[in-house]
NUKOLDO-488232 format. One record per residue (C-alpha): residue in three letters; residue number from 1; x, y, z. Coordinates in nm, 4 decimals, decimal comma. Layout:
BEGIN
@code: ALA; pos: NUM; x: X; y: Y; z: Z
...
// end
This chain:
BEGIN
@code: UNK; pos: 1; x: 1,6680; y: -6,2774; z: 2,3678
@code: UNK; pos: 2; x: 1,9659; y: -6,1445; z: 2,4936
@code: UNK; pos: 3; x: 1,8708; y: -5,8602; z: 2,7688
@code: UNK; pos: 4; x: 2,1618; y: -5,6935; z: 2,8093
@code: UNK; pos: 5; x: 2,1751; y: -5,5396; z: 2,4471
@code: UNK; pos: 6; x: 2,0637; y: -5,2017; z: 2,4530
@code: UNK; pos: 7; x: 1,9457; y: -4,9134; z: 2,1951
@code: UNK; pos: 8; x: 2,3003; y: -4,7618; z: 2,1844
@code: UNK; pos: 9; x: 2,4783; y: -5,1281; z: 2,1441
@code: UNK; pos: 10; x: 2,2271; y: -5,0968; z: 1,8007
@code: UNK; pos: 11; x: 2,3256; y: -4,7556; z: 1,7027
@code: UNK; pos: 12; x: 2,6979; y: -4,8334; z: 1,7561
@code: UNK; pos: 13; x: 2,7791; y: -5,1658; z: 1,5352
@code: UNK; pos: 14; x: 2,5470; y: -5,0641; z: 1,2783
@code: UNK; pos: 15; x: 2,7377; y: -4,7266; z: 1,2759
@code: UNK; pos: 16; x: 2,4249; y: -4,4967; z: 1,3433
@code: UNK; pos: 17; x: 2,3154; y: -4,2675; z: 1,5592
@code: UNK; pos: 18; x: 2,0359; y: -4,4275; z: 1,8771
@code: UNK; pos: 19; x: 1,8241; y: -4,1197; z: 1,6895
@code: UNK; pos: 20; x: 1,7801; y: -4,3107; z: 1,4050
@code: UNK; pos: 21; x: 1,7614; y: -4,6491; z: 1,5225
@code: UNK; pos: 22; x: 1,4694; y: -4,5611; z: 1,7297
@code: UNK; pos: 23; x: 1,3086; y: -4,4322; z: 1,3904
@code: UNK; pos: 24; x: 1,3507; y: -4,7588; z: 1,2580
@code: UNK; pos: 25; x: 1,2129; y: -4,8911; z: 1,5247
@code: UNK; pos: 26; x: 0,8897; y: -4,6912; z: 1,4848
@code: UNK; pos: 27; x: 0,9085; y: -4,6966; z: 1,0790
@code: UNK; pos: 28; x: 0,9438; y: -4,3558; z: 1,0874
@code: UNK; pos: 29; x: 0,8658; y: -4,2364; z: 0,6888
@code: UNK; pos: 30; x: 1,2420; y: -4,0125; z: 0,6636
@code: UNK; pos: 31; x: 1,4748; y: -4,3131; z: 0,7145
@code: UNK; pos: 32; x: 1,6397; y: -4,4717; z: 0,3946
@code: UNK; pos: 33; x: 1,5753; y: -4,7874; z: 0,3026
@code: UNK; pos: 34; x: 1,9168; y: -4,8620; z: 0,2923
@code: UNK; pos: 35; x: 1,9734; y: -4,7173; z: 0,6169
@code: UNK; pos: 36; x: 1,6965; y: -4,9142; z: 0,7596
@code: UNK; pos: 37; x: 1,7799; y: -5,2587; z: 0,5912
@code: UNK; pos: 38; x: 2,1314; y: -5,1817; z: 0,8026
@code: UNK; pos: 39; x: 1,9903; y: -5,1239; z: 1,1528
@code: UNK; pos: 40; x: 1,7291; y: -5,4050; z: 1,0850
@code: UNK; pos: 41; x: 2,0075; y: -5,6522; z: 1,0287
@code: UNK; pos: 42; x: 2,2092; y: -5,5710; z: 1,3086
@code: UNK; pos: 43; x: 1,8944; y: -5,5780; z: 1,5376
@code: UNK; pos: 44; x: 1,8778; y: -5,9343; z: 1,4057
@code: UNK; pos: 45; x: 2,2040; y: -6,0288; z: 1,4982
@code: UNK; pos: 46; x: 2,2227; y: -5,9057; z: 1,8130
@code: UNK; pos: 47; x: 1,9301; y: -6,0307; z: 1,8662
@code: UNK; pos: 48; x: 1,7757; y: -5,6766; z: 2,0078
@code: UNK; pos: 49; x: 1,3978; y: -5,6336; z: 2,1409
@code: UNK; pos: 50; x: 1,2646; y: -5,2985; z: 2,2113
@code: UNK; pos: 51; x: 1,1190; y: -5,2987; z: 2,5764
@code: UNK; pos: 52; x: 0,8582; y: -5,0235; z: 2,6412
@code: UNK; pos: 53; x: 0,9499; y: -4,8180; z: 2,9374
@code: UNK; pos: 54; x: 0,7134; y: -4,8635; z: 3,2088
@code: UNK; pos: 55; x: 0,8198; y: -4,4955; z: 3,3369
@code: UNK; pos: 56; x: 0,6321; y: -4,3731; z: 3,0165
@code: UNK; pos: 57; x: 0,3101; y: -4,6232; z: 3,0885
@code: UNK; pos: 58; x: -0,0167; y: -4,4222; z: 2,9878
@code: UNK; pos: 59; x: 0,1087; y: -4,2304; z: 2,7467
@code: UNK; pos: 60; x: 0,1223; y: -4,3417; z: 2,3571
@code: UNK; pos: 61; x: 0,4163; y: -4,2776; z: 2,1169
@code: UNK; pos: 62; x: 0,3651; y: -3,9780; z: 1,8923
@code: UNK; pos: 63; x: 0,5787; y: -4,1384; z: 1,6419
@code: UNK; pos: 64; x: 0,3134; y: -4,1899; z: 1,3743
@code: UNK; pos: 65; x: 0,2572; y: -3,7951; z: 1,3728
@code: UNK; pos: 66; x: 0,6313; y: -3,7297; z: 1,3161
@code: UNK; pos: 67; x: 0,6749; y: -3,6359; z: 1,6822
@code: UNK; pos: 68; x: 0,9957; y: -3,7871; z: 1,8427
@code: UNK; pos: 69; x: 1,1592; y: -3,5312; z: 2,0251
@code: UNK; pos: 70; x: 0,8729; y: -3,3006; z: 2,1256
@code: UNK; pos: 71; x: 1,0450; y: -2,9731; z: 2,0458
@code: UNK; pos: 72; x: 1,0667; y: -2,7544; z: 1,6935
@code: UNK; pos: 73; x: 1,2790; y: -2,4808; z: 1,6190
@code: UNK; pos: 74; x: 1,1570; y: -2,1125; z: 1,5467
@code: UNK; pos: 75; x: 1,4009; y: -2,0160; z: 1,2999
@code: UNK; pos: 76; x: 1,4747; y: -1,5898; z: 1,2832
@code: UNK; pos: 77; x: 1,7202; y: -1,6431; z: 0,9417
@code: UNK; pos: 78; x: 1,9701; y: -1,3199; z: 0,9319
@code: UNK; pos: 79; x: 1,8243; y: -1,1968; z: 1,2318
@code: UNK; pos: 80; x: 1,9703; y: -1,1340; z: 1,6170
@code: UNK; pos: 81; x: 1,7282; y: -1,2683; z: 1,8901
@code: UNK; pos: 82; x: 1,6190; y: -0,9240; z: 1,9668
@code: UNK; pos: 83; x: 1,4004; y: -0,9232; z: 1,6859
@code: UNK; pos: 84; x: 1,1552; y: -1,1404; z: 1,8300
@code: UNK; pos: 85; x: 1,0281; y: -0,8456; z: 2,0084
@code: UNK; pos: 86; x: 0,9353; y: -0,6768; z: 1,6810
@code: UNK; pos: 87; x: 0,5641; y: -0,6447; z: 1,6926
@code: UNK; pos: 88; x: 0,4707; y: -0,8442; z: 1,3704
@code: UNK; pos: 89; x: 0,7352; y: -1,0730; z: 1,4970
@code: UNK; pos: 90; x: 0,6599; y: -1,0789; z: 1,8405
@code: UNK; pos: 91; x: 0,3006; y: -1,1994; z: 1,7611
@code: UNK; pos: 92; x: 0,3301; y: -1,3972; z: 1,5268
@code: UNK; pos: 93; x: 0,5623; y: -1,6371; z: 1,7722
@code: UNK; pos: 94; x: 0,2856; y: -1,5881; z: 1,9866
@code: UNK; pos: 95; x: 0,0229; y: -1,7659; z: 1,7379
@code: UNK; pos: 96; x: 0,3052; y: -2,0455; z: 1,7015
@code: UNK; pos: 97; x: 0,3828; y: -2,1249; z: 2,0869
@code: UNK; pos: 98; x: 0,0292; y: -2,1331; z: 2,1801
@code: UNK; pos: 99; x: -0,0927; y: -2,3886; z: 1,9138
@code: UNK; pos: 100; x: 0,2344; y: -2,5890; z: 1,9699
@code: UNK; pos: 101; x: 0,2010; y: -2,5910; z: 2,3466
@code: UNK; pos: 102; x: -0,1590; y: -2,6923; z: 2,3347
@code: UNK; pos: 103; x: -0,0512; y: -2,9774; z: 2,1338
@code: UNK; pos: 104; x: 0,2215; y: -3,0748; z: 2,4059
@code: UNK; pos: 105; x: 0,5111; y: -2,9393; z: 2,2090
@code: UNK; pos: 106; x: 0,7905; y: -2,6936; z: 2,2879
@code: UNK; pos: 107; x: 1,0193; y: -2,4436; z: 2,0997
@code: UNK; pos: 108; x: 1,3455; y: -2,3191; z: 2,1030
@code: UNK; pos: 109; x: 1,3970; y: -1,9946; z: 1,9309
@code: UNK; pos: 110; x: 1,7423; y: -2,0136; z: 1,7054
@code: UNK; pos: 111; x: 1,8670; y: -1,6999; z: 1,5469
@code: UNK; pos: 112; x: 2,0914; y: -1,7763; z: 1,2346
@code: UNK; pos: 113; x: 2,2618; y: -1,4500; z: 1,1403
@code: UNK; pos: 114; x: 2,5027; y: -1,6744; z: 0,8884
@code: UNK; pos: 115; x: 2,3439; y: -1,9255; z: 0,6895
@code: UNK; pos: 116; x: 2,6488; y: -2,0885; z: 0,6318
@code: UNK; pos: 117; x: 2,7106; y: -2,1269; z: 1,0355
@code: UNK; pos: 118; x: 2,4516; y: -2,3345; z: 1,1043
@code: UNK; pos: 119; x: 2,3817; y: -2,4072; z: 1,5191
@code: UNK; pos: 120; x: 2,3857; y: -2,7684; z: 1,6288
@code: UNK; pos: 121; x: 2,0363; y: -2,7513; z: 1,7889
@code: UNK; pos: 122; x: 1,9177; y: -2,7554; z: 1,4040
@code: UNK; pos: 123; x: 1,9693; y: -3,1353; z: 1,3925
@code: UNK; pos: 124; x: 1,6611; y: -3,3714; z: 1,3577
@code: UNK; pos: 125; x: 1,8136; y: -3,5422; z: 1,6918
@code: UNK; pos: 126; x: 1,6677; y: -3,2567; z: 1,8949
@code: UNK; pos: 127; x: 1,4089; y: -3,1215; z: 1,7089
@code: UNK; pos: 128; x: 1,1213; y: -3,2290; z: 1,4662
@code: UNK; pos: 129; x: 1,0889; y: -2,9620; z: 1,2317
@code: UNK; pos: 130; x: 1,1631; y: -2,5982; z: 1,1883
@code: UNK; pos: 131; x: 0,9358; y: -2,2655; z: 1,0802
@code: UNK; pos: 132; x: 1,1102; y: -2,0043; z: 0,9358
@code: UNK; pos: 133; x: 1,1112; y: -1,6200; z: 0,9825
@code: UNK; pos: 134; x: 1,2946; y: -1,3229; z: 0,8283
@code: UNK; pos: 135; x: 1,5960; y: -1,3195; z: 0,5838
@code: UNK; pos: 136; x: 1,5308; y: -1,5331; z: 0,2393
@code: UNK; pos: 137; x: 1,6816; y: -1,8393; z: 0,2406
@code: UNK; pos: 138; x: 1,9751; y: -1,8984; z: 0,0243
@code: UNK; pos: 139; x: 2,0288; y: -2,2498; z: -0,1407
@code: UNK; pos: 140; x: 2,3401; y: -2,3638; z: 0,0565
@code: UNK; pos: 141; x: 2,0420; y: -2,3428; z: 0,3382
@code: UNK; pos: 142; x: 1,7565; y: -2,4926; z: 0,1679
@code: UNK; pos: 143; x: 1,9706; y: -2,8059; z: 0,0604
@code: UNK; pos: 144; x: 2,1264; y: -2,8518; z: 0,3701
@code: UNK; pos: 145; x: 1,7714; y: -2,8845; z: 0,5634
@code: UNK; pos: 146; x: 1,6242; y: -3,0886; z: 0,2306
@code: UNK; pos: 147; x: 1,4871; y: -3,3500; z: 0,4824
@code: UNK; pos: 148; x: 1,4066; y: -3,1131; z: 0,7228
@code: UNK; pos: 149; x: 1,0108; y: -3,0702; z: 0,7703
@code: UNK; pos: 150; x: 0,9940; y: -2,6676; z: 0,7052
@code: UNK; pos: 151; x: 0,7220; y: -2,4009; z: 0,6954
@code: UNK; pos: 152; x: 0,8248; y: -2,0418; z: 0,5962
@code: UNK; pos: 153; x: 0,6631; y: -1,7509; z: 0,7627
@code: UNK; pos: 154; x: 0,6925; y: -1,4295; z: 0,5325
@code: UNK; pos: 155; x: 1,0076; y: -1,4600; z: 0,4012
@code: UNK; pos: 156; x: 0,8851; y: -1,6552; z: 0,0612
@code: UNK; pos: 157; x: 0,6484; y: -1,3839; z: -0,0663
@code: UNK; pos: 158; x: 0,8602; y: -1,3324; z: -0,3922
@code: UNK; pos: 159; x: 0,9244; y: -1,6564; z: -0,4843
@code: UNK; pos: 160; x: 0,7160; y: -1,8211; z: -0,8440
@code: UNK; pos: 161; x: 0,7905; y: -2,1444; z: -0,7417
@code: UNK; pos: 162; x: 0,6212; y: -2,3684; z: -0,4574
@code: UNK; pos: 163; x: 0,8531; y: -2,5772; z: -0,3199
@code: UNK; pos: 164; x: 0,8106; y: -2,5132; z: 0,0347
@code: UNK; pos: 165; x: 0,5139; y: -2,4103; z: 0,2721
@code: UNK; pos: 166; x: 0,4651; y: -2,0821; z: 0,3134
@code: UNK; pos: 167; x: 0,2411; y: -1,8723; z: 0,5379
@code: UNK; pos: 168; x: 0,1661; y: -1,5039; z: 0,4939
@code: UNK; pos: 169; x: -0,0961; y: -1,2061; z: 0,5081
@code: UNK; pos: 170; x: -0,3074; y: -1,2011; z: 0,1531
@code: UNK; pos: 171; x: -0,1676; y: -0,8765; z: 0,0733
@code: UNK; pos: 172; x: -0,3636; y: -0,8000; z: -0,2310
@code: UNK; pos: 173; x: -0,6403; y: -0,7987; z: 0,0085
@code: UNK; pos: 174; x: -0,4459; y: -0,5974; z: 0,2268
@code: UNK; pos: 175; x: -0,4686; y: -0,3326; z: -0,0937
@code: UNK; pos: 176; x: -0,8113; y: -0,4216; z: -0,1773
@code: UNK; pos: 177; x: -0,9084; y: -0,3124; z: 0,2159
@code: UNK; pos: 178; x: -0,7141; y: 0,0307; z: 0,1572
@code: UNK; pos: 179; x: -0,8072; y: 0,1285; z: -0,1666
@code: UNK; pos: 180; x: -1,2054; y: -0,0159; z: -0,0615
@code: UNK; pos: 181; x: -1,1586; y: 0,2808; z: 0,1978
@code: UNK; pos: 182; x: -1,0649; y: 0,5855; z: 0,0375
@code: UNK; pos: 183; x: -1,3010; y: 0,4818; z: -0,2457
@code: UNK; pos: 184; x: -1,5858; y: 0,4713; z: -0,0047
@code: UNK; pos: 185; x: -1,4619; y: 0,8482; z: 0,1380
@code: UNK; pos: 186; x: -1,4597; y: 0,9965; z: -0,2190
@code: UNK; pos: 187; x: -1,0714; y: 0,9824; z: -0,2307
@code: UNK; pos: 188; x: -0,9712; y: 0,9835; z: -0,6062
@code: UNK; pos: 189; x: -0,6089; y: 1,1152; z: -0,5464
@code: UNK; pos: 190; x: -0,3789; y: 0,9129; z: -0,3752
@code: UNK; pos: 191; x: 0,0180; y: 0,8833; z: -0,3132
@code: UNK; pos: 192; x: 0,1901; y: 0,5571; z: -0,1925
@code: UNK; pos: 193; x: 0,5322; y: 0,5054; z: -0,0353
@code: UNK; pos: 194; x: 0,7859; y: 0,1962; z: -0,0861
@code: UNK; pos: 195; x: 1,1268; y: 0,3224; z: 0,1318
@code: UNK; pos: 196; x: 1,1976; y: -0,0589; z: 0,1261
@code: UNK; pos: 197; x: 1,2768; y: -0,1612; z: -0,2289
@code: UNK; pos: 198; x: 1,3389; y: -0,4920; z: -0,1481
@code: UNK; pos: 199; x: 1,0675; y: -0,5400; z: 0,0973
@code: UNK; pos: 200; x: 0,8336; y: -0,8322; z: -0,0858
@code: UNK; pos: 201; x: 0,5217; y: -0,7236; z: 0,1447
@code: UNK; pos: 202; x: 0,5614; y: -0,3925; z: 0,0385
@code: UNK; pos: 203; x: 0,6441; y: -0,4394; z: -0,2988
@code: UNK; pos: 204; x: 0,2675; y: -0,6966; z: -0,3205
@code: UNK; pos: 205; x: 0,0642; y: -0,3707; z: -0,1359
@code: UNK; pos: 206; x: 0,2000; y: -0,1171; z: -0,3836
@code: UNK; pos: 207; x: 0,1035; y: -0,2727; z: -0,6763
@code: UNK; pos: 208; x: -0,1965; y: -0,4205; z: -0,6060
@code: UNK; pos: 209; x: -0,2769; y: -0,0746; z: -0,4769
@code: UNK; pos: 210; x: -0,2446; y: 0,0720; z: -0,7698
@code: UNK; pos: 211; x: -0,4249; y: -0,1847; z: -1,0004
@code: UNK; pos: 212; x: -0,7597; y: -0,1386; z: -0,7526
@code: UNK; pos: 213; x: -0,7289; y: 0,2727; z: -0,7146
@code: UNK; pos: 214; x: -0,7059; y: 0,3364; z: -1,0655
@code: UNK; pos: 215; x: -0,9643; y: 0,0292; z: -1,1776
@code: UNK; pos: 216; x: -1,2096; y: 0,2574; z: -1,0094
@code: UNK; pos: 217; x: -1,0941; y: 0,5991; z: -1,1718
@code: UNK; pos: 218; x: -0,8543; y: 0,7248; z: -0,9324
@code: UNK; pos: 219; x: -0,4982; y: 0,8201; z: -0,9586
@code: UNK; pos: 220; x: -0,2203; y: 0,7127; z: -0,7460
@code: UNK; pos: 221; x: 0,0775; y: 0,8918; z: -0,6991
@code: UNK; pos: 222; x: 0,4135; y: 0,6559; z: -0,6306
@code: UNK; pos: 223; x: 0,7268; y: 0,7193; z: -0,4710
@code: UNK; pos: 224; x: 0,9694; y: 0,4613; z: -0,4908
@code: UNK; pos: 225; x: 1,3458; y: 0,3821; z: -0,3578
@code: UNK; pos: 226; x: 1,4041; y: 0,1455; z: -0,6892
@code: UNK; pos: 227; x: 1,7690; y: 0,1195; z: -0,6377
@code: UNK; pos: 228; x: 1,8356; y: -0,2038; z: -0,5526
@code: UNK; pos: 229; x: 2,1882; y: -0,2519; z: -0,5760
@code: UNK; pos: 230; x: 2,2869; y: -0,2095; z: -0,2001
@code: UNK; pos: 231; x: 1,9383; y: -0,3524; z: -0,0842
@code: UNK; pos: 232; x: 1,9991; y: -0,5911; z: 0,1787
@code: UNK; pos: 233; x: 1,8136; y: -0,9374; z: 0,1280
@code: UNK; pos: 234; x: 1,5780; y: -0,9466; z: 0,4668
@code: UNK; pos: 235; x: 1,2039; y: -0,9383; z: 0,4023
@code: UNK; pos: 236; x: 1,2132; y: -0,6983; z: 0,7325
@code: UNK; pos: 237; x: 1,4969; y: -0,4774; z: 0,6663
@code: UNK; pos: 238; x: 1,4539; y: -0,1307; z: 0,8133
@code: UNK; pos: 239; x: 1,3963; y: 0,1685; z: 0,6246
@code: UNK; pos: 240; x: 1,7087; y: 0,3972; z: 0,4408
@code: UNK; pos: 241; x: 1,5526; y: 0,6798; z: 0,6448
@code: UNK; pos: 242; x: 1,8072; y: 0,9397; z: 0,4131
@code: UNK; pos: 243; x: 1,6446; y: 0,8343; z: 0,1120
@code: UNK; pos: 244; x: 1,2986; y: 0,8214; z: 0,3072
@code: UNK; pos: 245; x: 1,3378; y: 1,1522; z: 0,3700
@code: UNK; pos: 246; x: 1,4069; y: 1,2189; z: -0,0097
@code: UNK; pos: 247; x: 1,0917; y: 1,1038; z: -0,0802
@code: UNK; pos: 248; x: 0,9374; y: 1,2899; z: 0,1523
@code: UNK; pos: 249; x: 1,0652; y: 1,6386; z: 0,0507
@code: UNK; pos: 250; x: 0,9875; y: 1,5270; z: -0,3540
@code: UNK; pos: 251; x: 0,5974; y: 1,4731; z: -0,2250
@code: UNK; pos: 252; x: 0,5908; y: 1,7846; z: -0,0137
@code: UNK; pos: 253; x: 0,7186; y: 1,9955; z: -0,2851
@code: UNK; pos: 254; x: 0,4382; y: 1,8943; z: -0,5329
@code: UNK; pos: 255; x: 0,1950; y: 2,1555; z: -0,4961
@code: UNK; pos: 256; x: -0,0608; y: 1,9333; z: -0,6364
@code: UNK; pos: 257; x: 0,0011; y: 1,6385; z: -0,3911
@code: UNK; pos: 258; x: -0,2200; y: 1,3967; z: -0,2426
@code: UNK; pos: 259; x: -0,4108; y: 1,4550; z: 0,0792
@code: UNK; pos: 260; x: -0,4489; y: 1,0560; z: 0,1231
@code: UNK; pos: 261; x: -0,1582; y: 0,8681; z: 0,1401
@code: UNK; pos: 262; x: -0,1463; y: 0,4430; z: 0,1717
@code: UNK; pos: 263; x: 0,1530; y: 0,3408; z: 0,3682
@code: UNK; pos: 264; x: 0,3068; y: -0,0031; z: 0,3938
@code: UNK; pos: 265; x: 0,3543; y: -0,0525; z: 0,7446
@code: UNK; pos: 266; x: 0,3131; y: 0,1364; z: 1,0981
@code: UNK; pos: 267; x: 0,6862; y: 0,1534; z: 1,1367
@code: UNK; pos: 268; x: 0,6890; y: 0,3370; z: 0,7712
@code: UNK; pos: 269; x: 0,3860; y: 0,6075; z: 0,9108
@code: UNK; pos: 270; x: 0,5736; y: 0,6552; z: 1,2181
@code: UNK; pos: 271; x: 0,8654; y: 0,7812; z: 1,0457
@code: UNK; pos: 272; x: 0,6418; y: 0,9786; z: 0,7564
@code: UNK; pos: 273; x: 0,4582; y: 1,1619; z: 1,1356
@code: UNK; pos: 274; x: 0,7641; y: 1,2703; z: 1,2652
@code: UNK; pos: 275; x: 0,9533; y: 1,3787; z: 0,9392
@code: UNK; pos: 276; x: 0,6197; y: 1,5635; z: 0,8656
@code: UNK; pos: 277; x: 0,6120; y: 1,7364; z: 1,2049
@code: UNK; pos: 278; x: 0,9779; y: 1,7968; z: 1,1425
@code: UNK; pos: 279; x: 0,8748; y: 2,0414; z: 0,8295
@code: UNK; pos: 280; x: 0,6145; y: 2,2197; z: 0,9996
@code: UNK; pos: 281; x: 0,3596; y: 1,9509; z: 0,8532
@code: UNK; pos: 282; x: 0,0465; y: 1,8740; z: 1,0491
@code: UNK; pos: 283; x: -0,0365; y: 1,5014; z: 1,0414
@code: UNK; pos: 284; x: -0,3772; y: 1,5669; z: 1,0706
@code: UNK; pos: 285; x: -0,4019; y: 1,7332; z: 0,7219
@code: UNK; pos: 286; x: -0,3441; y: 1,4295; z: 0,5544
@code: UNK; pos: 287; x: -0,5430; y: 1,0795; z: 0,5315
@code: UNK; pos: 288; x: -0,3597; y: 0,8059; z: 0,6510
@code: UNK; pos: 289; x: -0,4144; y: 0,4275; z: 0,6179
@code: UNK; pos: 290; x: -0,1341; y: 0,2427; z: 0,7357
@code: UNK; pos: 291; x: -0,1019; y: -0,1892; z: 0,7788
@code: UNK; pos: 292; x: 0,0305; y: -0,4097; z: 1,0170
@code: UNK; pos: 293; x: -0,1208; y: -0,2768; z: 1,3356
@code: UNK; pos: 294; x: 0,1984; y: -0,2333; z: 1,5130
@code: UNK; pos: 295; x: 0,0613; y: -0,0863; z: 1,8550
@code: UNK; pos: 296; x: 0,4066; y: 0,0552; z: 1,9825
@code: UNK; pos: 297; x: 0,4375; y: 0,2705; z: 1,6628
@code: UNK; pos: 298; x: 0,0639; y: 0,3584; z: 1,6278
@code: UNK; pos: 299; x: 0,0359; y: 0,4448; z: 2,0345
@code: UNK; pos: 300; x: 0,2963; y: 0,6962; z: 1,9880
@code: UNK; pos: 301; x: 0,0863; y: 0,9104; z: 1,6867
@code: UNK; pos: 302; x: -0,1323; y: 1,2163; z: 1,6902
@code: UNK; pos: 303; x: -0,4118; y: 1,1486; z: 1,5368
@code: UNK; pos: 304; x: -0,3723; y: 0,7740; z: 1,4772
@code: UNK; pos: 305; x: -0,3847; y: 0,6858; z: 1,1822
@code: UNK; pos: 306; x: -0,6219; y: 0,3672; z: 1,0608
@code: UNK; pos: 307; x: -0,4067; y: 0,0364; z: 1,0273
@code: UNK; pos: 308; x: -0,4555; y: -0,2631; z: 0,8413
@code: UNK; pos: 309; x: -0,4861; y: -0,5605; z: 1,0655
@code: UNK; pos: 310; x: -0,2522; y: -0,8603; z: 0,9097
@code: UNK; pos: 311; x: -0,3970; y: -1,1235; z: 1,1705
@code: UNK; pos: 312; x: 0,0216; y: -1,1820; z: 1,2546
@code: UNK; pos: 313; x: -0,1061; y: -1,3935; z: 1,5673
@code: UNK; pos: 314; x: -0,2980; y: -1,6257; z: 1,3356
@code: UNK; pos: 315; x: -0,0664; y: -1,6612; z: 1,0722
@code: UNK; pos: 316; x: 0,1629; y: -1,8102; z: 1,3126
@code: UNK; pos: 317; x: -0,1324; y: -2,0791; z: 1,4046
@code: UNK; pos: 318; x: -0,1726; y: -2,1076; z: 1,0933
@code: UNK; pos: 319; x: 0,2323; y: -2,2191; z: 1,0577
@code: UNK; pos: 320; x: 0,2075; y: -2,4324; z: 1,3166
@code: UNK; pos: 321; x: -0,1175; y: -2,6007; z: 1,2180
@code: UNK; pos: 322; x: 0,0440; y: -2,6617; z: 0,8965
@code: UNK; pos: 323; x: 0,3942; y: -2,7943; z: 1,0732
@code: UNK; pos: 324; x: 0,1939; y: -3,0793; z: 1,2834
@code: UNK; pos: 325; x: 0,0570; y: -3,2034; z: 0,9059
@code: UNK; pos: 326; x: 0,3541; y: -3,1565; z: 0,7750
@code: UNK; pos: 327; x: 0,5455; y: -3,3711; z: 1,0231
@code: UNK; pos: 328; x: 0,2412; y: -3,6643; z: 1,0185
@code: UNK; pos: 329; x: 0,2331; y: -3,6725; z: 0,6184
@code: UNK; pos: 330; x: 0,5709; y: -3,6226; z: 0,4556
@code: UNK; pos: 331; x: 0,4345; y: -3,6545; z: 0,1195
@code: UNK; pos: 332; x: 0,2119; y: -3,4020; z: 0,1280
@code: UNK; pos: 333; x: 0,1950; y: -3,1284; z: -0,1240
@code: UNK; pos: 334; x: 0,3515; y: -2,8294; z: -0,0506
@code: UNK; pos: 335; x: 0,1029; y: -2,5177; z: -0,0150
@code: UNK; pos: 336; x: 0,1017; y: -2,0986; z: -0,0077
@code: UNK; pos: 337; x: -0,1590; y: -2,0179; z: 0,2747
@code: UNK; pos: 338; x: -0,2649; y: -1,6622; z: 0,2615
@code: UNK; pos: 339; x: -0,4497; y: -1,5207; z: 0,5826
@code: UNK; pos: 340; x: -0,6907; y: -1,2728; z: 0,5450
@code: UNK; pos: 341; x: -0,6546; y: -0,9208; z: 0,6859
@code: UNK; pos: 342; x: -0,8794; y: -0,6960; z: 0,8023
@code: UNK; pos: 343; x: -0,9125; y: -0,3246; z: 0,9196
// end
């Protein structure tokens, strides 16, 4: 055995990184076999042995659970780093760290504004995995992280096919919960408001709205923004407030409008209170159940309204639960976990 040949000495004649040697090494499940038939020969020749450290004595190798580098990447896709402080945002990271750090893992939160500028830190040499937030991913992105172990928070609501993991709030629940309450109040006129045509969650709520209210004899009145030519493509993109306000004036004009309205989010009802106060409108006239339960918006309302409680702090457990399978089984099937809201 020749003592003085090292990890790197491997890496370097068999034209590798020490990365992946290391996951030969430890037969981690990602390697080629090509790749690993190369590493294994050179190991051979030079006549390698891998030496555990005694500075790590006590603790076992993760490797086995996909665990080499101890850290995963919170991915905010077309977003700055600001928006972590978004509420839904903002607790949903939450759900993430905590389960990760219980487990002895960190994070390192990576906005990617341009999909096709791609930061270095994204490399499986200094992180495990990745979970997703915010813009939908474009294909240039999805084949460049192909090997990449990935769960999707929110962004993946629209898509029909299941190719990746995704996480999100059950949203026709989320309109079951609404349309439960009004029913219960003797509400059978409603109005609904979608200022974010390209806003998947919203899109899911409206609908499914709709298909429970008037199941049960009631009548829903919709106002849509359904021009989606200039839409920008992130599942949080904030509101056109001009055409907003459009909206508005159409549904305060109806003399015949709805005293119960369903909105999408809290942001959405904190806009709809202060263009209402605005008119001379008093918020208090009108039944409001809003989702999300973004405290910053609702705190600021008189009288707050009700708000739909997503659960955004366990639907990021529930991304990182499904991350640490993810990165122990790399052949297992790909699944759309829905979390249960409640109000």
């Amino acid at each position: 055995m020749n003592q003085r040949v090292s990890l790197q000495d491997v890496a370097k004649v068999a034209g590798v990184s020490a990365m992946t040697v290391s996951r030969v090494i430890n037969n981690h499940p990602r390697v080629l076999a090509k790749t690993s038939e190369k590493v294994q020969k050179v190991i051979k020749e030079l006549g390698y042995t891998a030496v555990p450290s005694l500075r790590k004595r006590g603790r076992r190798s993760r490797a086995h659970t996909g665990i080499h580098t101890g850290q995963i990447a919170l991915v905010l896709l077309g977003m700055e780093e600001s928006f972590a402080n978004n509420p839904v945002i903002g607790k949903t990271l939450h759900g993430i760290r905590s389960h990760l750090s219980a487990n002895d893992i960190s994070t390192v939160l990576v906005p990617v504004q341009d999909q096709k500028k791609i930061p270095d830190i994204l490399d499986r040499r200094s992180i495990d995995g990745m979970i997703v937030t915010g813009e939908f991913p474009k294909d240039s992105f999805k084949e460049y992280f192909a090997d990449m172990p990935i769960v999707y928070v929110y962004c993946l609501s629209n898509e029909i096919e299941m190719s990746y993991d995704q996480i999100m709030p059950n949203n026709k629940k989320v309109a079951g919960l609404a349309s439960e309450n009004f029913l219960k109040q003797g509400v059978k006129h409603c109005a609904f408001f979608d200022p974010s045509p390209n806003h998947p969650e919203f899109n899911i709520r409206g609908q499914e709205f709709i298909k429970f209210f008037e199941k049960s004899g009631g009548k829903v009145d919709m106002y849509l923004d359904k021009d989606l030519s200039d839409a920008p493509e992130s599942a949080e993109q904030d509101v056109d407030r001009s055409k907003f306000k459009k909206m508005i004036d159409r549904f305060l004009s109806n003399k015949d409008r709805a005293r119960a309205i369903f909105l999408p989010s809290d942001s959405v009802t904190a806009i709809f209170h202060r263009e209402l106060r605005q008119k001379g409108e008093d918020p208090s006239e009108y039944q409001i159940i809003s989702c999300n339960q973004e405290r910053p918006y609702l705190e600021g309302l008189y009288p707050m309204p009700e708000s739909i409680d997503i659960q955004s702090k366990q639907i990021g457990i529930k991304a990182a639960e499904r991350l640490l399978l993810r990165l122990s089984d790399s052949a297992l099937q790909t699944e759309k976990i829905l979390v249960d809201p409640k109000l």
